[in-house]
GUKEMI-138778 format. One record per atom (N, C-alpha, C): y, x negated, z; residue number from 0; atom name; residue in three letters. Coordinates in Angstrom, 3 decimals, decimal comma, padded with zeros to 6 digits. Example, Ala and Ser with C-alpha at 12.3 -4.5 7.8 and 13.67 -1.06 7.14 Angstrom:
2
NODE      north       east         up     n   atom   res
NODE   -005,690   -013,190    007,800     0      N   ALA
NODE   -004,500   -012,300    007,800     0     CA   ALA
NODE   -003,300   -013,200    007,800     0      C   ALA
NODE   -002,250   -012,850    007,080     1      N   SER
NODE   -001,060   -013,670    007,140     1     CA   SER
NODE    000,030   -012,900    007,870     1      C   SER
***
This chain:
151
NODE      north       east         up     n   atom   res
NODE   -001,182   -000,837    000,000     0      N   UNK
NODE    000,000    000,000    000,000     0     CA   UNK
NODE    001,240   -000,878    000,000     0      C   UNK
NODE    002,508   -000,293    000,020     1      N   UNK
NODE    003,681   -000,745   -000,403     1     CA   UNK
NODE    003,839   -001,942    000,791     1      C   UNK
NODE    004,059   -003,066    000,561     2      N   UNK
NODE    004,007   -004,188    001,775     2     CA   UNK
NODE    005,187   -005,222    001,728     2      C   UNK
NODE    006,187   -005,058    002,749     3      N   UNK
NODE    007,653   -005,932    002,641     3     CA   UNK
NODE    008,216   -005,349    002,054     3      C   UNK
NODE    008,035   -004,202    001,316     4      N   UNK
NODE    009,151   -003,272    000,040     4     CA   UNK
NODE    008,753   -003,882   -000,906     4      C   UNK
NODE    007,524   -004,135   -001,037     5      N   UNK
NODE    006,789   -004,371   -002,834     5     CA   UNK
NODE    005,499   -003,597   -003,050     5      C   UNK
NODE    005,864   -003,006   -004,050     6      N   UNK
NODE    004,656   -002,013   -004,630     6     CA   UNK
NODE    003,564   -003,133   -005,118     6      C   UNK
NODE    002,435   -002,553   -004,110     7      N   UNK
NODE    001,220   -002,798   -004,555     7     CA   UNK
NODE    000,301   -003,043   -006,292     7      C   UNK
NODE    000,204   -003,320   -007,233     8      N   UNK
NODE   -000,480   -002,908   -007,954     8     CA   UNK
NODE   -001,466   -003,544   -008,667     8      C   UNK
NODE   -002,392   -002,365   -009,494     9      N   UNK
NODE   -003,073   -003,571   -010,049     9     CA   UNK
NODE   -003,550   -003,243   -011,408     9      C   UNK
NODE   -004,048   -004,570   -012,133    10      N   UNK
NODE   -003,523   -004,292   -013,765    10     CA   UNK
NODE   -005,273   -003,868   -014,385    10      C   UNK
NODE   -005,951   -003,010   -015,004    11      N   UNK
NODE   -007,415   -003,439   -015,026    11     CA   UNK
NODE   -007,536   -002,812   -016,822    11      C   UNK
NODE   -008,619   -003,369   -016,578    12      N   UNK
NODE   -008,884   -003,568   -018,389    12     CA   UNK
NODE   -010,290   -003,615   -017,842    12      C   UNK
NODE   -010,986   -002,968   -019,705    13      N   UNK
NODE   -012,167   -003,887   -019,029    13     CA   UNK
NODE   -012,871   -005,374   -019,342    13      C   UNK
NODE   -012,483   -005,865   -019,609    14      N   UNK
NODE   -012,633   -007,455   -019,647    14     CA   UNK
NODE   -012,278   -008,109   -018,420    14      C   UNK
NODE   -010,800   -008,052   -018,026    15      N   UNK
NODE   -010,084   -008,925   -017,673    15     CA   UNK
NODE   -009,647   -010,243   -017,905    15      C   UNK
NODE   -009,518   -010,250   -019,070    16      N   UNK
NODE   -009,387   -011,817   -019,574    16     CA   UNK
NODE   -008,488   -012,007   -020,392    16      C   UNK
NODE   -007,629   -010,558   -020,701    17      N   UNK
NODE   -006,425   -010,873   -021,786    17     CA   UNK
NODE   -005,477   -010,137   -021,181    17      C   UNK
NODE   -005,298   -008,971   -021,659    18      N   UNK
NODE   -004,291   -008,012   -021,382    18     CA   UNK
NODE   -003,951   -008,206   -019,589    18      C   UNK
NODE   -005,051   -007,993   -019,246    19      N   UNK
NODE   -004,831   -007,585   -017,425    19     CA   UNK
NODE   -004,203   -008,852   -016,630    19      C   UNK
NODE   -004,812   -010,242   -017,516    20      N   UNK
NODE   -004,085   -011,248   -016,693    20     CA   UNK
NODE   -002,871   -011,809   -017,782    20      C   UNK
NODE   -002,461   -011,443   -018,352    21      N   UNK
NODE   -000,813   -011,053   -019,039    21     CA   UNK
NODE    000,069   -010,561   -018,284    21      C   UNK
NODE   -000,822   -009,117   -017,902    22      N   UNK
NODE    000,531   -008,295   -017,147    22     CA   UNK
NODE    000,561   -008,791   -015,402    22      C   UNK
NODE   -000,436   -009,831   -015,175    23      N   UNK
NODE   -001,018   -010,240   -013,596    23     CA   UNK
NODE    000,713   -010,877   -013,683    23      C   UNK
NODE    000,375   -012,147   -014,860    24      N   UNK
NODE    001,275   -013,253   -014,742    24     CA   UNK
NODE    002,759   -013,000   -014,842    24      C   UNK
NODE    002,842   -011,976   -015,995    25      N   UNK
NODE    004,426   -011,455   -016,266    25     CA   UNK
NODE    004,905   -011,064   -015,005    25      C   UNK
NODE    003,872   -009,895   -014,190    26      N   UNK
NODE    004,262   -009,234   -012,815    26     CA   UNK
NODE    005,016   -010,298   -011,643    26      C   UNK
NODE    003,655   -011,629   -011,870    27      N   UNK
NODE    004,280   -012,223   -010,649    27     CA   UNK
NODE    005,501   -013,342   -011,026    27      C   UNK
NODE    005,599   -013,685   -012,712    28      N   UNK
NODE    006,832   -014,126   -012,838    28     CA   UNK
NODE    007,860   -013,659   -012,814    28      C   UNK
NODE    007,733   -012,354   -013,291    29      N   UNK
NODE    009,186   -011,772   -013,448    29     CA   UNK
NODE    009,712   -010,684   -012,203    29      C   UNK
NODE    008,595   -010,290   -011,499    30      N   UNK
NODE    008,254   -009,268   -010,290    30     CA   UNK
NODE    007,979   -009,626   -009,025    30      C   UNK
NODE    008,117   -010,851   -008,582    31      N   UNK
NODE    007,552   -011,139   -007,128    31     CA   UNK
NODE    007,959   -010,680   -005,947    31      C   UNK
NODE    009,302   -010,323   -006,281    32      N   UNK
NODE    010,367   -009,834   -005,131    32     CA   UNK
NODE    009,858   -008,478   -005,257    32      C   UNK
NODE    009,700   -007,627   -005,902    33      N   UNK
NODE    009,194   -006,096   -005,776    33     CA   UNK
NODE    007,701   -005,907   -005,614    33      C   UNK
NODE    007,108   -006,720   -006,394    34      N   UNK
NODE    005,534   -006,308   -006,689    34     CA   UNK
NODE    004,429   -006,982   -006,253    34      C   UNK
NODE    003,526   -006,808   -005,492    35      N   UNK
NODE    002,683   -007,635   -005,575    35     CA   UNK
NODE    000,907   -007,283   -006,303    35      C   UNK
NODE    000,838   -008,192   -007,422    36      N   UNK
NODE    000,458   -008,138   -008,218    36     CA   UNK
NODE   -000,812   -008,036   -008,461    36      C   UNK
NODE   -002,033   -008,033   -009,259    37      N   UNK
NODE   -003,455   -008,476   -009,286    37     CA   UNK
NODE   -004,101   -007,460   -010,405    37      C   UNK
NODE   -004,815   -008,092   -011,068    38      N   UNK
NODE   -005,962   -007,673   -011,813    38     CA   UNK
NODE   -007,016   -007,675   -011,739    38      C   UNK
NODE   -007,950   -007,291   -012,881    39      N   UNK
NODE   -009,562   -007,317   -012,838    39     CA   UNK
NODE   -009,921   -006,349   -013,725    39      C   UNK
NODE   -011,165   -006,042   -013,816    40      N   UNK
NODE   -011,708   -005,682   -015,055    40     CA   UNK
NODE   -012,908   -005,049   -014,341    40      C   UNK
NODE   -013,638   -004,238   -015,342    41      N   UNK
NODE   -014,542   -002,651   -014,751    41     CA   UNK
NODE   -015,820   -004,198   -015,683    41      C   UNK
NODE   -015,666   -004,588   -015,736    42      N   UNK
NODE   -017,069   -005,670   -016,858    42     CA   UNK
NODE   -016,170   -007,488   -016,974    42      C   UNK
NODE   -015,854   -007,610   -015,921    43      N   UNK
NODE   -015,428   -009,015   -016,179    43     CA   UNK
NODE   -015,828   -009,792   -017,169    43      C   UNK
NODE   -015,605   -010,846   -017,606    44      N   UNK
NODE   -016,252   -011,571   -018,225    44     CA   UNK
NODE   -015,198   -013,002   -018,732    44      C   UNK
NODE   -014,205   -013,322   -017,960    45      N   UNK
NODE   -013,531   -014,725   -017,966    45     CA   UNK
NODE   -012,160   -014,484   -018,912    45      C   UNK
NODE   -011,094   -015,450   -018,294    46      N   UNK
NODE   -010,133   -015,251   -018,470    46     CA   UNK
NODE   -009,924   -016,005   -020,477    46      C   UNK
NODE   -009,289   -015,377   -020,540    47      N   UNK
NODE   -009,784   -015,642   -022,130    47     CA   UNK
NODE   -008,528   -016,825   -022,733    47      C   UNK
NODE   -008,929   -017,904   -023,164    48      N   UNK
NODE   -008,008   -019,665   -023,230    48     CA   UNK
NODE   -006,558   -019,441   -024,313    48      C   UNK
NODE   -006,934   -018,042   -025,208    49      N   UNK
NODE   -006,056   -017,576   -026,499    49     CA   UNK
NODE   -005,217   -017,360   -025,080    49      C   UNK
NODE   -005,179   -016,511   -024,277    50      N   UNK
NODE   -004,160   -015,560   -023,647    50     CA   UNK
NODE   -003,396   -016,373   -022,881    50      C   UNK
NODE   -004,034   -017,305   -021,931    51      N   UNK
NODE   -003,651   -018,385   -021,743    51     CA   UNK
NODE   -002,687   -019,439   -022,297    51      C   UNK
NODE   -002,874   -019,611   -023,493    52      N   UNK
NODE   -002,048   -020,386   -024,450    52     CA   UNK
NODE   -000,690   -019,491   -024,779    52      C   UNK
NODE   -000,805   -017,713   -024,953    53      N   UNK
NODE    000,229   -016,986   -025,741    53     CA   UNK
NODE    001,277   -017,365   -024,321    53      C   UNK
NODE    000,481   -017,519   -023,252    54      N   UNK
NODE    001,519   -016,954   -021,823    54     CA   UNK
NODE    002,184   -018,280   -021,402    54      C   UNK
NODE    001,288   -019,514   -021,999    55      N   UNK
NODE    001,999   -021,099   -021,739    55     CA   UNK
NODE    003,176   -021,100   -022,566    55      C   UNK
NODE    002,960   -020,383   -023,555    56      N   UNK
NODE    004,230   -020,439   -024,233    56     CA   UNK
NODE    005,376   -020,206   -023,964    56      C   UNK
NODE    005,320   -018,761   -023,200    57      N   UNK
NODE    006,308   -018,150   -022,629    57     CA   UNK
NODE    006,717   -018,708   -021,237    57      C   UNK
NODE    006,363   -019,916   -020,860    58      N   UNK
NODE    006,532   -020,432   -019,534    58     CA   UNK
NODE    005,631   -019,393   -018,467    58      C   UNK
NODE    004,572   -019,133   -018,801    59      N   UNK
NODE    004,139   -018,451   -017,491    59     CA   UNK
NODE    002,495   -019,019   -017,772    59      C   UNK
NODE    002,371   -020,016   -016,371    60      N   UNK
NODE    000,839   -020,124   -016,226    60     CA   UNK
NODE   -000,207   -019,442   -015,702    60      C   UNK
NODE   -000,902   -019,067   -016,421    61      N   UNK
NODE   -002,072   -018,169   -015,747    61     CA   UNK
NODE   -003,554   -019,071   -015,669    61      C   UNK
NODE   -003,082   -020,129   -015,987    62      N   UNK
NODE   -004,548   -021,205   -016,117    62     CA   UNK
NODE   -004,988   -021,042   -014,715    62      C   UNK
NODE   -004,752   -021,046   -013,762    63      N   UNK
NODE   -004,994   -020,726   -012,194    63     CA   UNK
NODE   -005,647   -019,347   -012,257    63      C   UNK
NODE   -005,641   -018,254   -012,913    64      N   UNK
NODE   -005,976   -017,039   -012,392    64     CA   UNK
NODE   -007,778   -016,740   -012,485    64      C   UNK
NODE   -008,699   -015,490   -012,626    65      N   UNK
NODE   -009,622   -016,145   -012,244    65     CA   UNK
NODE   -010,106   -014,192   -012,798    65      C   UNK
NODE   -010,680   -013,771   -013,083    66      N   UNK
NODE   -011,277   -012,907   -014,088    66     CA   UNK
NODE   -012,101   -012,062   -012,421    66      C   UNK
NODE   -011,999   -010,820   -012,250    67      N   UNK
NODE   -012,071   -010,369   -010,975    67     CA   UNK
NODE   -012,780   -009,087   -011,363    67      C   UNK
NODE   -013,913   -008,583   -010,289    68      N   UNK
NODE   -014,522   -007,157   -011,103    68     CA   UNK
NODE   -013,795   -006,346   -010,414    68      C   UNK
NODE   -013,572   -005,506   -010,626    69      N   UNK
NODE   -012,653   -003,932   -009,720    69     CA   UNK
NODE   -014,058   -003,651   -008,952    69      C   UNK
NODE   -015,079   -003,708   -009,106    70      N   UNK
NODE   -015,816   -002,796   -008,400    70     CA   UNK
NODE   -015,351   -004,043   -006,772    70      C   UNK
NODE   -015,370   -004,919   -006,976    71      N   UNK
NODE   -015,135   -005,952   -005,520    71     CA   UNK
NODE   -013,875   -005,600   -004,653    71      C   UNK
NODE   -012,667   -004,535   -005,733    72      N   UNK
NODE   -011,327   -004,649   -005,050    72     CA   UNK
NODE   -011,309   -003,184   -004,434    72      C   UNK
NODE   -012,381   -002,229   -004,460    73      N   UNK
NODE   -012,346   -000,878   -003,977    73     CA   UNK
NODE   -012,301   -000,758   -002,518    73      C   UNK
NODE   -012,164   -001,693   -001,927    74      N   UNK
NODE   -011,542   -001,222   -000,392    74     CA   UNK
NODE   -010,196   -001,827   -000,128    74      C   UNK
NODE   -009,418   -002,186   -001,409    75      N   UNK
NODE   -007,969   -002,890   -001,341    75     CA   UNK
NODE   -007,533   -001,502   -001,351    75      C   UNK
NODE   -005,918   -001,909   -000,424    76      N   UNK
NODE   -005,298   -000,560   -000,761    76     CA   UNK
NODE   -003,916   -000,603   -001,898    76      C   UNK
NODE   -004,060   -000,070   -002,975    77      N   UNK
NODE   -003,065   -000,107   -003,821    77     CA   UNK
NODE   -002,320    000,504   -004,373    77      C   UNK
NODE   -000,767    000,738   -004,235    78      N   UNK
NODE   -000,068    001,875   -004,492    78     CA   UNK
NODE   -000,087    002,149   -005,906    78      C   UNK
NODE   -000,646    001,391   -006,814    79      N   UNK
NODE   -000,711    002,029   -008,463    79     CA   UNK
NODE   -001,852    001,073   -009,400    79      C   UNK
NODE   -002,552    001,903   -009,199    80      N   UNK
NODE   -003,946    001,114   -010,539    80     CA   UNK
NODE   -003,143    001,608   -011,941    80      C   UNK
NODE   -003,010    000,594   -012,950    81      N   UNK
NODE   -002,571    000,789   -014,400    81     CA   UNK
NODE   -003,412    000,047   -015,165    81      C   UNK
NODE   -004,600    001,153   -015,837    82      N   UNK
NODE   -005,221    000,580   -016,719    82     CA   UNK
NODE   -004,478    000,242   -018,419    82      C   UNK
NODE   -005,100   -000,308   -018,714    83      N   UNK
NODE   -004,226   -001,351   -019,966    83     CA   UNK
NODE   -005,054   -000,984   -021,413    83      C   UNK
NODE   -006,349   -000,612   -021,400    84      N   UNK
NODE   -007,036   -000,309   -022,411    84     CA   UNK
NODE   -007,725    001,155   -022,119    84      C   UNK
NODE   -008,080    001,995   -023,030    85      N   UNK
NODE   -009,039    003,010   -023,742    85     CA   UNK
NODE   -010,070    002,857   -022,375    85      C   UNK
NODE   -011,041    001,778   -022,402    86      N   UNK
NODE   -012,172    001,913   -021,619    86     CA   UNK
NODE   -011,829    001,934   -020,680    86      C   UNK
NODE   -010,877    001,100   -020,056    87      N   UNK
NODE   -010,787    000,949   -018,146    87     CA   UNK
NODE   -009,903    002,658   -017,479    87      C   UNK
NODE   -009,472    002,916   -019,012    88      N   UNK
NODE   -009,025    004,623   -018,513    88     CA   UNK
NODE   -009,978    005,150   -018,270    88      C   UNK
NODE   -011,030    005,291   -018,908    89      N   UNK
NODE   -012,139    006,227   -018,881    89     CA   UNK
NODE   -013,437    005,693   -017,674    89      C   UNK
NODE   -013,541    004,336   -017,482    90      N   UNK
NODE   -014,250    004,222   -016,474    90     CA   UNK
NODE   -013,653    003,785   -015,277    90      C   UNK
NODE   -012,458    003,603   -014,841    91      N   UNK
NODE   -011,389    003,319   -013,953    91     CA   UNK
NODE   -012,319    003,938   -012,278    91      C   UNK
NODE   -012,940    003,816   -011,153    92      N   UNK
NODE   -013,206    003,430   -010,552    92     CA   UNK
NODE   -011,978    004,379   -009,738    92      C   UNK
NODE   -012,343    004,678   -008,301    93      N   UNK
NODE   -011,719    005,998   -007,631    93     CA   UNK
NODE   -011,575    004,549   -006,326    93      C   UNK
NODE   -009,849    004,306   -005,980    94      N   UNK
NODE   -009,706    003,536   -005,472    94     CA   UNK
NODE   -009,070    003,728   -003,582    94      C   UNK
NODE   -009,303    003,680   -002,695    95      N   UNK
NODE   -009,038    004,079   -001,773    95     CA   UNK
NODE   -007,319    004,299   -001,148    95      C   UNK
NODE   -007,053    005,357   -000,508    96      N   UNK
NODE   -005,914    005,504   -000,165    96     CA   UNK
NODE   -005,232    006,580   -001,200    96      C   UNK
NODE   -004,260    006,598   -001,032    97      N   UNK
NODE   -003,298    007,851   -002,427    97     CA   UNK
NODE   -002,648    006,871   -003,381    97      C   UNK
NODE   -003,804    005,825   -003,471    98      N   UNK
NODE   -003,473    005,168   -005,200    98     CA   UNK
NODE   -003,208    006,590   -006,094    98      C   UNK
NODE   -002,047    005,657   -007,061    99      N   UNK
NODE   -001,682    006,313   -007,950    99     CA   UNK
NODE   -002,425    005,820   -009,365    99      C   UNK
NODE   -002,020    006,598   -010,260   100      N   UNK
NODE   -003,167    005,784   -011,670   100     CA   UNK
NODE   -002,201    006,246   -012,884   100      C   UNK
NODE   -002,006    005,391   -013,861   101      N   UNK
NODE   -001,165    005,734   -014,769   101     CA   UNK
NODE   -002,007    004,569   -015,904   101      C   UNK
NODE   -002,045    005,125   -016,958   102      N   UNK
NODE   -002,454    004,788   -018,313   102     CA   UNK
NODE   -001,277    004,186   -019,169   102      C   UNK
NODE   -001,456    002,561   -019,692   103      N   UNK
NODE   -000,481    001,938   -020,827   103     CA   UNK
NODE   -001,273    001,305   -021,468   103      C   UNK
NODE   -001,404    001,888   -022,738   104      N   UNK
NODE   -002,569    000,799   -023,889   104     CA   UNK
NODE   -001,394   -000,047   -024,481   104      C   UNK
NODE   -002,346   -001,039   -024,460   105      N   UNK
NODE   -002,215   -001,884   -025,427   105     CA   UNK
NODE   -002,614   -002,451   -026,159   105      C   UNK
NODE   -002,988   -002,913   -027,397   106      N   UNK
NODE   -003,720   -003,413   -028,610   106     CA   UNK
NODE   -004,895   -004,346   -027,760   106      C   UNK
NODE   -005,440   -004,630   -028,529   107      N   UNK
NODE   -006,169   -006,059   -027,525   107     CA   UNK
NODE   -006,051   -006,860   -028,700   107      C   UNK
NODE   -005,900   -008,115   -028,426   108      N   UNK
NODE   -005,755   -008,676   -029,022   108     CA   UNK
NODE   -006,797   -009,624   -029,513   108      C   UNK
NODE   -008,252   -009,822   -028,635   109      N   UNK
NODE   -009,349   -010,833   -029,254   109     CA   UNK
NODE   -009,792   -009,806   -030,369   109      C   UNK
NODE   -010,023   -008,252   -030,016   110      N   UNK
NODE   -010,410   -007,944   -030,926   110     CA   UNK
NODE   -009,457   -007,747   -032,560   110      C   UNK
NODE   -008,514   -007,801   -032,873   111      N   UNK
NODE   -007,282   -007,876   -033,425   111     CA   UNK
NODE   -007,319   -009,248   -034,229   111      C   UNK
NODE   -007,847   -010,311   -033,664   112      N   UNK
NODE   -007,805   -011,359   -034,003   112     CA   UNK
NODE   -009,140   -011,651   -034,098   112      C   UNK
NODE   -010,212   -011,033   -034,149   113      N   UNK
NODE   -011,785   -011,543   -034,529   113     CA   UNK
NODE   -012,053   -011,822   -035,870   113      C   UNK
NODE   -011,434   -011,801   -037,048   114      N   UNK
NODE   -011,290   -011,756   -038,269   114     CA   UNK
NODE   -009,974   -013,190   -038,620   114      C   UNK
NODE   -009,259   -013,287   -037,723   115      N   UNK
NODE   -008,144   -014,627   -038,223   115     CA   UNK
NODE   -008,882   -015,687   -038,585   115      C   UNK
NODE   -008,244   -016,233   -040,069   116      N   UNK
NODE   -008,147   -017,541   -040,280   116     CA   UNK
NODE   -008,471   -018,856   -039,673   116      C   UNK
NODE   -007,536   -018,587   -038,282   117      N   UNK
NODE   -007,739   -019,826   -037,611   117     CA   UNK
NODE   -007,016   -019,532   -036,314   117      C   UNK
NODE   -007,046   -020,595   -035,335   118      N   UNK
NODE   -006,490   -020,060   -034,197   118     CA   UNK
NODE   -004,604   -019,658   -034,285   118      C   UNK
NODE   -003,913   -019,903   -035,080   119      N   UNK
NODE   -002,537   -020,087   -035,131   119     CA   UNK
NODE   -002,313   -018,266   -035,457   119      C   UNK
NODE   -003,133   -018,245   -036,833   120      N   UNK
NODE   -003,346   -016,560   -037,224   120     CA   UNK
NODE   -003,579   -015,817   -035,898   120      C   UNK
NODE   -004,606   -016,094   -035,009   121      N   UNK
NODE   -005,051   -015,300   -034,335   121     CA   UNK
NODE   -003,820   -015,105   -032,898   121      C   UNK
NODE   -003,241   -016,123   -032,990   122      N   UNK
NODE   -001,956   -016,584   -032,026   122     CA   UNK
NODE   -000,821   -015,210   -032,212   122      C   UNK
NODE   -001,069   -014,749   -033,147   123      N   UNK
NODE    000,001   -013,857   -033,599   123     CA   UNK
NODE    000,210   -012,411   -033,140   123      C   UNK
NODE   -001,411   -012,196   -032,952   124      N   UNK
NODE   -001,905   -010,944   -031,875   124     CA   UNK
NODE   -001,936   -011,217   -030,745   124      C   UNK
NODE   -001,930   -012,278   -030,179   125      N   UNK
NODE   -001,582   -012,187   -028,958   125     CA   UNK
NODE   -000,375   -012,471   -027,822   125      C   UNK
NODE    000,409   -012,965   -029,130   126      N   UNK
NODE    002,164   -013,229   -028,776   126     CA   UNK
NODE    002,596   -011,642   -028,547   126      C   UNK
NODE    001,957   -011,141   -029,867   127      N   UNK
NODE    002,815   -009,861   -030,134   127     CA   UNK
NODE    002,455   -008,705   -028,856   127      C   UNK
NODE    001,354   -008,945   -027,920   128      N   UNK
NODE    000,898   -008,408   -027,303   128     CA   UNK
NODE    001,238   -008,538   -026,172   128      C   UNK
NODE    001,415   -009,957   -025,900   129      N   UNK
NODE    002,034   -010,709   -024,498   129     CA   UNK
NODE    003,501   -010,087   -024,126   129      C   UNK
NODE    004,306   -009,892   -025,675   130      N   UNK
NODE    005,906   -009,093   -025,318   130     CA   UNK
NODE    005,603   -008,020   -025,283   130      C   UNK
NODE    005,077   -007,288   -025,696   131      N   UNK
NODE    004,937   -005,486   -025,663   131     CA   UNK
NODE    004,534   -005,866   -024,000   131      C   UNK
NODE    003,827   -006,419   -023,119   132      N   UNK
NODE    003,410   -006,342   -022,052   132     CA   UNK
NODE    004,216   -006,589   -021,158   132      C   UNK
NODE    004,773   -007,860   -021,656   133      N   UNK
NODE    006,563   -008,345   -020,724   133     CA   UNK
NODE    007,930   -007,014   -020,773   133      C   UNK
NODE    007,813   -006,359   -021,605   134      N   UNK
NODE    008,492   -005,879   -021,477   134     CA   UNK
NODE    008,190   -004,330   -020,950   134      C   UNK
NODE    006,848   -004,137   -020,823   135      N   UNK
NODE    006,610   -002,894   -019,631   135     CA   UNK
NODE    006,800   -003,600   -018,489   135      C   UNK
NODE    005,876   -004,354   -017,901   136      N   UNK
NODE    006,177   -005,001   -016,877   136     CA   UNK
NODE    008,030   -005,210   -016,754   136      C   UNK
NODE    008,737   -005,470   -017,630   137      N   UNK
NODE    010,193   -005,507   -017,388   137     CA   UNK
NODE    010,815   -004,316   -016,368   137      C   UNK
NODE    010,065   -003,138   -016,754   138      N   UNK
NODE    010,726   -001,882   -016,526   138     CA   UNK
NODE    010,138   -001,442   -014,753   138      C   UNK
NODE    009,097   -002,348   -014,368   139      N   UNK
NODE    008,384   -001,809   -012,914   139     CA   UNK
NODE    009,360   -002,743   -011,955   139      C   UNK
NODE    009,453   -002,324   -010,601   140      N   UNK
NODE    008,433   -001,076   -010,283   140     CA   UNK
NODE    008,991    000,366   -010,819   140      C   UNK
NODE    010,972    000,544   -010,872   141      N   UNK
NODE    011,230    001,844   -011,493   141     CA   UNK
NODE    010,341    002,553   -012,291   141      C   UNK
NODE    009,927    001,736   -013,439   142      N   UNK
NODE    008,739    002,468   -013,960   142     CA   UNK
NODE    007,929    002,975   -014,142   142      C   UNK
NODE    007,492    002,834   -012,874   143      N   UNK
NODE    005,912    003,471   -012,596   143     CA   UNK
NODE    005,966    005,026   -012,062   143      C   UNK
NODE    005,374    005,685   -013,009   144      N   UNK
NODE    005,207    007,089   -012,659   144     CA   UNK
NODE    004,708    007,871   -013,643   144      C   UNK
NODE    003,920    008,927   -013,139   145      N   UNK
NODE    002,572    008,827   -014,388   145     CA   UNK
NODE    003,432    009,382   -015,834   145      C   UNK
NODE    004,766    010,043   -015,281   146      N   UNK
NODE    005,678    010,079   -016,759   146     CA   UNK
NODE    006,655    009,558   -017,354   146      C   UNK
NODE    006,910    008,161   -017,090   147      N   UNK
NODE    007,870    007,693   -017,165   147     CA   UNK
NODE    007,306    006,139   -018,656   147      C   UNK
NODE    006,110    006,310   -018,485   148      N   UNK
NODE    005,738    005,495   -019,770   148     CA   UNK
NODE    004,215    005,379   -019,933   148      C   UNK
NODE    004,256    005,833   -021,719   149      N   UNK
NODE    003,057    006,124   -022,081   149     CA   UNK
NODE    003,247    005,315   -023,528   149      C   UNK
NODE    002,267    004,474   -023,867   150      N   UNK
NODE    001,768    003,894   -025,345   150     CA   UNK
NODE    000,757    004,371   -025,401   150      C   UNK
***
């Protein structure tokens, strides 16, 4: 729950290895004073080195972060679960306390880029993905409310 006057939240996908630790890193770069942050994924499976690279770019390291299952974080208490993809909406996990839950897709980008050229091509889906994400994350915590933003 809300702790020091920072909203709880947490970012889940089901991977956790692109999108969720994007919006982990944007949150705690650009959000630390309001938010405190965290991800994970309904099917972990490792933080993915493309996403990593789109977010080094942008000055934000996530090489430290660490690919987390939601089923492990269900006795955290968190004032807003925001799933990030299609699947983690639909299998999203019933989280303790009067969590809130609000839905923001976003492209994914390994799959987007499973067909590129080469890694630079494939760089392109996940830049473009990393700002669509920086800039929701721009808008929290005001933002958060199950009507205040929908992709």
């Amino acid at each position: 729950m809300t702790r020091i006057g920072r909203a709880s939240i947490l970012f889940l996908c089901t991977g956790n290895s692109c999108r969720s630790q994007m919006a982990e890193g944007w949150a705690n770069h650009l959000k630390a004073d309001s938010l405190e942050a965290h991800s994970a994924g309904t099917t972990p499976h490792g933080v993915d080195p493309l996403a990593v690279r789109a977010m080094a770019e942008a000055g934000v390291d996530i090489s430290g972060q660490k690919s987390n299952d939601a089923l492990e974080l269900m006795d955290e208490l968190f004032d807003w679960v925001v799933t990030l993809c299609g699947g983690a909406a639909e299998t999203c996990p019933v989280f303790s306390g009067p969590t809130k839950r609000l839905h923001v897709g976003f492209d994914d980008p390994p799959a987007l880029a499973r067909d590129a050229a080469d890694d630079e091509e494939a760089m392109s889906h996940y830049r473009r993905v990393r700002d669509e994400i920086r800039a929701f994350v721009e808008t929290l915590p005001e933002g958060l409310s199950e009507t205040s933003y929908r992709a």
